[in-house]
C-alpha positions, -999 to 999 in steps of 0.1 A, spaced: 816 935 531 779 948 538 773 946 502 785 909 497 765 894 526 736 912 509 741 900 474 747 866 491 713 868 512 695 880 479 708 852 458 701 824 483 661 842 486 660 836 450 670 803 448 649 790 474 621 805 454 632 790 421 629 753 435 596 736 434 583 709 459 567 676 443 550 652 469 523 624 471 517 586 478 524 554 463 499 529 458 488 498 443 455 490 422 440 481 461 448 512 474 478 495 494 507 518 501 537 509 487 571 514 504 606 514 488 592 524 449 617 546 435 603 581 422 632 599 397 625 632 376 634 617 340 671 633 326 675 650 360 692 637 397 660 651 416 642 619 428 633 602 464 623 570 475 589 562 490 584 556 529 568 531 546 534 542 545 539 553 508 545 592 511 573 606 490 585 643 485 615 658 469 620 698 451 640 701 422 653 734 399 638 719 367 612 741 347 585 734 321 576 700 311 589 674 321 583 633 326 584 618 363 588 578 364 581 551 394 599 520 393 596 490 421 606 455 419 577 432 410 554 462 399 552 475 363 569 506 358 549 540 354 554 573 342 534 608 339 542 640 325 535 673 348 543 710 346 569 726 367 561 762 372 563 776 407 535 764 426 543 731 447 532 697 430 508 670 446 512 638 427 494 601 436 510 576 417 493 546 412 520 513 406 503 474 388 518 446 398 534 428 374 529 395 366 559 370 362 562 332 361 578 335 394 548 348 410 518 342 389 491 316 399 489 282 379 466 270 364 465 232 370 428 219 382 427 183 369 466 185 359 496 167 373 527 186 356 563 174 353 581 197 334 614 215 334 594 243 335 569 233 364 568 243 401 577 208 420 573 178 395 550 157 405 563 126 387 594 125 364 615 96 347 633 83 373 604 84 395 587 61 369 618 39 371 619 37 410 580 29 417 586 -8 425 547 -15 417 552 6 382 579 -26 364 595 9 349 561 16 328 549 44 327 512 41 330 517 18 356 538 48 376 505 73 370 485 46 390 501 56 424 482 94 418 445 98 427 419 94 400 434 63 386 422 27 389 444 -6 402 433 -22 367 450 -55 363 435 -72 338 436 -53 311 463 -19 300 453 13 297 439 42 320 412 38 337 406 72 350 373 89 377 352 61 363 359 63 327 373 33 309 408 29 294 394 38 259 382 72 274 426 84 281 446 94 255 484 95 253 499 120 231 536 119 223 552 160 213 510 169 206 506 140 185 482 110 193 500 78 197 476 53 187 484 17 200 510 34 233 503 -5 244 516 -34 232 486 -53 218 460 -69 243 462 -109 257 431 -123 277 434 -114 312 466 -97 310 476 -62 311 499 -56 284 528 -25 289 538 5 275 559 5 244 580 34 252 610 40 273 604 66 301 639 80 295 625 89 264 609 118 276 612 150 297 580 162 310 544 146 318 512 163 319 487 139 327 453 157 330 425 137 352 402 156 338 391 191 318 422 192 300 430 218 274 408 228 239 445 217 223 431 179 226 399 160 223 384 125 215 387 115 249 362 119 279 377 111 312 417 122 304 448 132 283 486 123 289 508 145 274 543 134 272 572 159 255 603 140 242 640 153 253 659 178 232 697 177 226 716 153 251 743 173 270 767 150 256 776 120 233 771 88 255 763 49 253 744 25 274 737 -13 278 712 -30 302 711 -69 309 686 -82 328 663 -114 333 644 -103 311 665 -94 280 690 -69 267 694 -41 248 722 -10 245 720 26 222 740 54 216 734 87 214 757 110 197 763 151 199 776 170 173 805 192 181 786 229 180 762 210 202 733 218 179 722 185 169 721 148 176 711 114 169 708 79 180 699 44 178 691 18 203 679 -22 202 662 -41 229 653 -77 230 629 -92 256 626 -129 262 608 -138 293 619 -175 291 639 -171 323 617 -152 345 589 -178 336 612 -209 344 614 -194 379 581 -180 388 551 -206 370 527 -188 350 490 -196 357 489 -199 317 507 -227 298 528 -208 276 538 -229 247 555 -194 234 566 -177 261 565 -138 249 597 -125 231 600 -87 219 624 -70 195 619 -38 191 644 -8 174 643 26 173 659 57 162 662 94 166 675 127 154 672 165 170 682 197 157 685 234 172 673 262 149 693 296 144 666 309 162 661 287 192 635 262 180 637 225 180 632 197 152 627 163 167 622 131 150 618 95 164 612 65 152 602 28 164 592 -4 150 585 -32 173 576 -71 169 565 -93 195 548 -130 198 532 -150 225 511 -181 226 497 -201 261 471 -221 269 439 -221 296 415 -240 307 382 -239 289 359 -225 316 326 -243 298 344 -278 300 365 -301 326 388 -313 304 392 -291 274 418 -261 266 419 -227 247 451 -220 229 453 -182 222 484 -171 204 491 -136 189 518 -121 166 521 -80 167 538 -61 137 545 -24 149 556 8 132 559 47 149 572 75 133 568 116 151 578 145 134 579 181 154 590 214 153 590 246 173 602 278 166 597 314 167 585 332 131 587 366 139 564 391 151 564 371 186 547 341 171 559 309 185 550 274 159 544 243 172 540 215 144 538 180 142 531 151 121 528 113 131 522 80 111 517 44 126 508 11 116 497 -20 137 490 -57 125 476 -83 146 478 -120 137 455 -132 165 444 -171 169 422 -193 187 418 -230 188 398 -255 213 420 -285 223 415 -322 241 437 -330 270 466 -338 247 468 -302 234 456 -313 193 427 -291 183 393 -305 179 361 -289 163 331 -292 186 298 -286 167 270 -295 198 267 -275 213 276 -250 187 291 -225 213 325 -244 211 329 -246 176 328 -204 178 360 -209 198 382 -217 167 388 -186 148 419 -167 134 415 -130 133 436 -106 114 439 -70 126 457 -41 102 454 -5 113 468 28 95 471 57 110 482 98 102 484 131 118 493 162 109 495 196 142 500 231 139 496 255 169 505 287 168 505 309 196 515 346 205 520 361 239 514 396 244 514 419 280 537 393 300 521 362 302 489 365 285 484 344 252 469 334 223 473 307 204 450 286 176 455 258 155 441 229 136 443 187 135 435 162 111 438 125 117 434 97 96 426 64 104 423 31 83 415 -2 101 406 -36 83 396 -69 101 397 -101 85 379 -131 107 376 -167 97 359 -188 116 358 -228 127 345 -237 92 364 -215 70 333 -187 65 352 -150 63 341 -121 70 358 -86 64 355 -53 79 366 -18 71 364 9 93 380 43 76 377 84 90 389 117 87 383 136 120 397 175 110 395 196 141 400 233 151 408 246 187 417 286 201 427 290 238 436 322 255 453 323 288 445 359 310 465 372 338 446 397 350 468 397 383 498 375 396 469 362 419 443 356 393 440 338 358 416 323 335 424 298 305 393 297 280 392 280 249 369 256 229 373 228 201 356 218 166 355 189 151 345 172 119 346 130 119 336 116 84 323 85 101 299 101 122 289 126 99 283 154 125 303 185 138 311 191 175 318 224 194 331 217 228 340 247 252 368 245 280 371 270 308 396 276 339 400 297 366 428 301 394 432 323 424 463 325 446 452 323 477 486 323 494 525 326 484 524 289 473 485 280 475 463 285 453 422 276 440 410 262 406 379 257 389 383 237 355 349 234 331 348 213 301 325 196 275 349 166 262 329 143 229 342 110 217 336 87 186 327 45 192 358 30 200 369 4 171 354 -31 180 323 -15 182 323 -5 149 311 -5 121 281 5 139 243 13 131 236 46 115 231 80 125 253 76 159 260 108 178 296 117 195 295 105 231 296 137 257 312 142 288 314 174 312 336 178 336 338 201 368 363 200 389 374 225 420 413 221 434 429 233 460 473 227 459 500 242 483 530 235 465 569 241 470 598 224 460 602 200 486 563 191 494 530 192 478 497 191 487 467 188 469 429 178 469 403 180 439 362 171 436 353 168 401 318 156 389 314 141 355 281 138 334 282 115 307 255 118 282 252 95 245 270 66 257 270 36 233 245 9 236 257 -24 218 240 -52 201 240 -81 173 247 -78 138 239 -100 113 278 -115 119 267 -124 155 294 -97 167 281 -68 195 283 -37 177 269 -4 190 232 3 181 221 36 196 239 68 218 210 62 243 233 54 275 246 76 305 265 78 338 280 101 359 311 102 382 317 124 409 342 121 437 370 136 463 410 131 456 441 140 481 479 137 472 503 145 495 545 143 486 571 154 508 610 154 501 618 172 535 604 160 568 623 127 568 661 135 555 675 113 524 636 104 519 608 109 490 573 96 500 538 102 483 506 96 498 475 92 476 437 86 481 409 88 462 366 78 468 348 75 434 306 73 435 301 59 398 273 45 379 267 39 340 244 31 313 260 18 285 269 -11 263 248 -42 271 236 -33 311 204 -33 320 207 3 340 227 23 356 254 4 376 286 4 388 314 -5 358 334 -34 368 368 -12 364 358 14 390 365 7 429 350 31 456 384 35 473 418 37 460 452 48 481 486 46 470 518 49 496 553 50 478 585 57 503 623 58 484 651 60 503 688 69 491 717 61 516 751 75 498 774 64 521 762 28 509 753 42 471 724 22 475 685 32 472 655 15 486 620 18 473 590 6 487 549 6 473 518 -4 486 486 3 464 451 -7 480 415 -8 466 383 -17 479 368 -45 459 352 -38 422 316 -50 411 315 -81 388 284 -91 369 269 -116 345 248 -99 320 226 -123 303 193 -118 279 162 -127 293 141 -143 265 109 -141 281 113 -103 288 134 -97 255 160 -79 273 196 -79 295 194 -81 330 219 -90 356 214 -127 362 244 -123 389 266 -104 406 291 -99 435 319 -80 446 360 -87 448 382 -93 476 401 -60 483 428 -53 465 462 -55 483 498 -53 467 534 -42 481 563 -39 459 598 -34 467 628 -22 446 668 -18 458 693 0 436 731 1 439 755 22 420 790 10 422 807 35 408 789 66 428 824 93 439 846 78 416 866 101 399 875 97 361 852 65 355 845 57 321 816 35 329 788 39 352 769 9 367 738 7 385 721 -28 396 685 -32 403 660 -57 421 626 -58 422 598 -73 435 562 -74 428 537 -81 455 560 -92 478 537 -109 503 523 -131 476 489 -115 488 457 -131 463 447 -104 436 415 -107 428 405 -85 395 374 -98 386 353 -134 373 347 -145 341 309 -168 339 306 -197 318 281 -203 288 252 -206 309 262 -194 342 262 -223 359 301 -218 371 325 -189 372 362 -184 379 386 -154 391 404 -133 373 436 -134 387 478 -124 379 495 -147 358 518 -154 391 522 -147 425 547 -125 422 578 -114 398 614 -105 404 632 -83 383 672 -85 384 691 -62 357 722 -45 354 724 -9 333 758 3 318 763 37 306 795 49 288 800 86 288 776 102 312 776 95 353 738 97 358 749 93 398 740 129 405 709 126 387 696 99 407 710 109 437 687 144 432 657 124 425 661 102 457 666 74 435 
C-alpha cells in the first residue's frame, strides 16, 4: 500500500511538471483590451477565453512546435507559432478589426443613394410616384432634396448653381442623351422614362466618381431592374392616356422579357384646366418599349431595353413686341433608345461591368408670326419680325460603348479601371422667313479612361481616389481630372466626409460650332458632410464650394446666331444643405425636410460680370409628409416646395461702349407651391385576387398660389411680361391594373 501511494504521488509530481502555462492579453491595433476572443492551441482541446480586461491563461501537455490561433467576432482572425518546452509562455496577441459592409463607414459626401444595397434609401420608385409636386417624374421627385433648384420653366437639373446642361443622367453606366422629351418655350418638358423602370438612384450633387465626367455641377445614376419575381401584367387609365405591358418569367427563373405601350393625349386635362397657351395641337405621345434580362451560370446579368417615342405639340402666344400679333410654335419629336449591359464575374475575382448605348433624336421645330385671325404674315420693318418665321430641323446620333472592370482584394478594398468612348453626330438645318438655309454639323469622339481605388484602412475609416482622361476630337485637347474622398465614422451610424474633385466639360450644342482653340470648361468641387443614418431616419448636412474656371463666353457669327467665342468666363458657388427624413416618430408616417442657402455668381455667356444666374435662388426648402391608413387602404401625400425669388435681367449691347451691360433687372415673387396626392387600393387583404387596383388623385399647387419663374423683355425693352405655368393648377385622376403581382405590401412598406 506504501508503495502505491508513492508511485501515485511520484506520477502526479511528474505530470504537473510536464504541463506548461501559456498566458498574456488581448488587444486591438489601439491598445484596447479585448474581452470574449477565443484563444485555442491548434489540433489540441487546450484553449481559454479572454476576460474582461483582456488577460487569458491556460497549460496544456503539448510539446514542440506548435500553432496558437485567436478568433473574435468582428476581428480578423490571428495566429502565431511558439515553442513548448518547459518554461511557462508569455504571449500578447494583437487582434485587427475587420472590416465588413455591416460596419464599415460610407462613403457618400455629395451622394444621395437608393439602392438595394444602401443603408436607408433616400428616394426610391414609389417615392418618386407618391411626391404629389413630382407628376410621377423623376427629376421632378430629386427637387424635394437640397442642392436642387424649383426650375419651372425649363427641364433639367439645375443643381448648387450650375445649369441643367452641367447634370448628367446615366442609365446602367451609359449616358442617356435627350432623358427629356424635347424643349417648348416656357415649359418644362418631363422625363421619358418610367420610374418603375429602375431599382436604384445615385444622384451625386456634386464630386461624384472618376467612373463619369462631362459634367460640372452633378451625375444621376440610375440602375435598371433585374429578373421580375414573377410573370405579371398591368394597365393604367387615366386623364391623361393609357397604356398596359407584360412582363414575362421564364420557368427556371433565369430570364425574362417584356413589352409595354403608352399613349398620352392631354386633350381632356386641357378642356378642364385652360392653358395660358392656345394650343391648336394639344400634346399627344406614343411611345413603345421593350426589354429582355438574362442570369449567367455564374451570377452576372445581361440587360437590354429599348424605347422609341413620338410626340407633337403646337399652341399659340402672344407676340410680346406687338398688341395684336401671335407666335405659333409647333414641334414634332422622333425618338429612338437602345442599352445594352452586362456584369459578371471572369475569374480570378474580377467582376465586368460593360455597356453599350445608341440613340437618335429628330426635331421638326417651327415658327410663324400671325394677325389676329391666326394666318401667317411676313413682317419686313422692322426686320426683327420677319426673323420670327423660321422652320428648324434638328437630327442627333448618338453611341457608347463601357467597360469597367474591377477586383476586390482584403475585404472591401478595390480596384477597378476602365475606359469610354462616345460618339456624337448632330446636324441642323434652319430656313428662314425668305427661304435662305443654312446647315450645321457638329460631329466628336470623346474617348476617355478612368481608375478608382476604394481603401478601408479601418471599419471607421476610408478613402475613394481615382482620376479621369479624356480625349474630345472637337476640342482637340486632353483632360486629366483627379477625384478624392474621405470618410470617418464618427459614431455607430454617424459619420464625416470630405469629397475633392476637378469635373471639365465641352460647349453644350447650340453653342456650337464655336470659334477655335476653345478649352474644356473646369469646375472643382469641395464638399464636407456630416449624415446620422438608420433605417427609419436620416440626417444629413453638407457645405460644398465650387470654382468654376473657362466658362463660355458667346457671341455672333456671320449667321447672326450666338455662338461661344472664348473660355474667358468664371463663377463660383458655395453653400450650406440639411435633409432630414424620419419614418418613426409619427406612426404610419414618412416625412422629409429639406433646406438649402446657395451664394452664387457667374461670368459667362453674354453678362457683363459676375452675377447671379437667373436659375439659382438663395433659399430653397422642400416639406413632403405621406401618410398610409390600412384600415381604409388609402394613402395621403402632401408637398410644399418654397424658394426665395430668382434674379431676372435684360442684357443688352451698349453701342456707345461696344459692350453688354444690364440695361435692367429685378427680382421674382417667392416661389410658393403645395401639392397633394390620395391613393386607394381596393383590393388591399384580399385573398386569392387575380387583379390588383390602385386609384390615384392628384393635385398640383393646390392653392392656385401665382408662380412667378422669371420675365421675358421685348425688342427694345420698353415692356416685359412673366414667365408663368401654363395653368393654375392640374389634376391628375388614373386608375392602375396589375394582373399577377399584388404590389399592396410593397406600397404599404414604402408608406405609399
Amino acid at each position: 500500500m506504501k508503495y502505491i501511494t508513492t508511485s501515485a504521488f511520484l506520477f502526479s509530481f511528474c505530470l504537473c511538471q510536464a504541463q506548461v502555462k501559456i498566458s498574456g492579453t488581448v488587444t486591438d491595433k489601439k491598445n484596447k483590451p479585448l474581452a470574449g476572443v477565443s484563444i485555442q492551441l491548434k489540433d489540441s482541446y487546450d484553449g481559454a477565453t479572454s476576460d474582461s480586461i483582456g488577460n487569458y491563461s491556460f497549460t496544456t501537455d503539448e510539446k514542440g512546435e506548435k500553432e496558437i490561433e485567436a478568433s473574435s467576432s468582428g476581428y480578423l482572425p490571428v495566429s502565431q507559432k511558439i515553442t513548448i518546452a518547459g518554461a511557462p509562455i508569455s504571449l500578447n496577441l494583437l487582434l485587427k478589426e475587420q472590416i465588413t459592409e455591416l460596419k464599415a463607414v460610407v462613403i457618400s459626401a455629395g451622394t444621395f443613394e437608393a439602392s438595394d444595397k444602401a443603408k436607408g434609401a433616400v428616394l426610391n420608385s414609389i417615392d418618386v410616384v407618391t411626391t404629389p409636386s413630382a407628376n410621377g417624374d423623376i427629376t421632378s421627385a430629386f427637387k424635394t432634396l437640397p442642392g436642387t433648384q424649383q426650375v419651372g420653366e425649363s427641364e433639367g437639373l439645375f443643381v448648387r448653381g450650375g445649369s441643367a446642361t452641367e447634370s448628367k443622367i446615366y442609365i446602367d453606366g451609359t449616358l442617356v442623351s435627350n432623358f427629356f422629351y424635347s424643349s417648348t418655350p416656357g415649359v418644362a418638358s418631363r422625363g421619358r422614362f418610367n420610374p418603375f423602370l429602375f431599382k436604384g438612384t445615385v444622384f451625386s450633387t456634386g464630386g461624384y466618381s472618376a467612373l463619369y465626367g462631362q459634367a460640372l455641377s452633378s451625375a444621376l445614376v440610375l440602375e435598371s431592374i433585374d429578373l421580375p419575381e414573377r410573370s405579371e401584367a398591368d394597365l393604367g387609365i387615366s386623364v391623361l392616356g393609357l397604356g398596359g405591358g407584360i412582363q414575362k418569367l421564364s420557368k427556371d427563373k433565369r430570364s425574362s422579357w417584356g413589352v409595354s405601350f403608352n399613349y398620352t393625349n392631354l386633350w381632356l386635362g386641357f378642356k378642364v384646366f385652360k392653358q395660358k397657351q392656345d394650343y391648336f395641337q394639344v400634346p399627344v405621345v406614343s411611345q413603345g418599349d421593350a426589354n429582355f434580362r438574362i442570369r449567367t451560370k455564374t451570377g452576372g446579368m445581361v440587360k437590354y431595353y429599348g424605347y422609341i417615342s413620338h410626340n407633337k405639340t403646337a399652341f399659340r402666344t402672344n407676340d410680346i413686341d406687338s398688341v395684336v400679333l401671335k407666335d405659333a410654335f409647333s414641334i414634332s419629336n422622333l425618338n429612338m433608345y437602345h442599352n445594352l449591359s452586362w456584369k459578371d464575374r471572369i475569374g480570378g475575382g474580377w467582376r465586368i461591368n460593360t455597356g453599350a448605348s445608341f440613340s437618335t433624336n429628330k426635331d421638326d421645330i417651327g415658327n410663324e408670326l400671325q394677325d389676329a385671325n391666326n394666318n401667317k404674315i411676313l413682317i419686313s420693318t422692322p426686320e426683327f419680325y420677319a426673323f420670327k418665321n423660321f422652320d428648324l430641323v434638328n437630327k442627333g446620333v448618338y453611341a457608347q460603348g463601357r467597360v469597367v472592370l474591377e477586383k476586390k482584394f482584403l475585404g472591401l478594398n478595390a480596384f477597378r479601371f476602365g475606359a469610354d468612348y462616345f460618339y456624337s453626330n448632330e446636324k441642323s438645318s434652319y430656313t428662314l422667313y425668305d427661304g435662305t438655309k443654312y446647315e450645321e454639323q457638329v460631329k466628336d469622339n470623346l474617348l476617355a479612361a478612368f481608375a478608382e481605388t476604394d481603401i478601408y484602412l479601418t471599419n471607421n475609416l476610408a478613402a475613394k481616389l481615382g482620376g479621369r482622361l479624356e480625349h474630345s476630337d472637337l476640342m482637340k485637347r486632353w483632360n486629366i481630372a483627379p477625384r478624392a474622398s474621405l470618410a470617418y465614422k464618427t459614431g455607430d451610424k454617424s459619420q464625416a466626409s470630405f469629397a475633392y474633385g476637378i469635373f471639365y466639360q465641352n460647349p453644350e450644342r447650340k453653342l456650337l460650332p464655336g470659334a477655335a482653340g476653345l478649352d474644356y470648361s473646369k469646375a472643382s468641387h469641395y464638399i464636407l458632410q456630416y449624415i446620422n443614418q438608420t433605417k427609419d431616419y436620416t440626417f444629413r448636412t453638407e457645405m460644398f464650394y465650387k470654382k468654376y474656371d473657362r466658362l463660355y463666353k458667346t457671341g455672333f457669327n456671320s449667321n447672326g446666331r450666338e455662338v461661344a467665342t472664348n473660355a474667358n468666363g468664371l463663377g463660383y458657388a458655395k453653400g450650406v444643405e440639411l435633409f432630414w427624413r424620419d419614418k418613426k416618430t409619427i406612426k404610419n408616417v414618412d416625412y422629409w425636410i429639406s433646406y438649402s442657402y446657395l451664394d452664387t455668381k457667374r461670368d459667362y455667356l453674354n453678362y457683363p460680370g459676375e452675377i447671379q444666374p437667373p436659375f439659382a435662388a438663395s433659399h430653397t426648402a422642400s416639406f413632403v409628409f405621406k401618410r398610409f391608413v390600412l384600415p381604409w387602404k388609402m394613402g395621403f401625400n402632401f408637398s410644399y416646395n418654397f424658394a426665395t425669388g430668382r434674379p431676372y435681367y435684360r442684357i443688352a449691347y451698349n453701342e456707345t461702349q461696344q459692350r453688354y451691360l444690364v440695361a435692367d433687372q429685378g427680382k421674382t415673387i417667392n416661389y410658393n407651391s403645395m401639392g397633394f396626392s390620395f391613393n386607394y387600393l381596393p383590393s388591399l387583404g384580399k385573398q386569392n385576387a387575380k387583379v390588383f387596383s390602385v386609384f390615384v388623385i392628384g393635385v398640383n399647387n393646390v392653392l392656385g398660389q401665382n408662380l412667378v419663374y422669371s420675365y421675358n423683355y421685348n425688342h427694345d425693352g420698353s415692356r416685359k411680361e412673366a414667365v408663368t405655368p401654363p395653368s393654375k393648377r392640374f389634376v391628375f385622376i388614373g386608375c392602375f391594373l396589375s394582373f399577377g403581382t399584388d404590389r399592396s405590401q410593397e406600397a404599404i412598406n414604402n408608406n405609399l
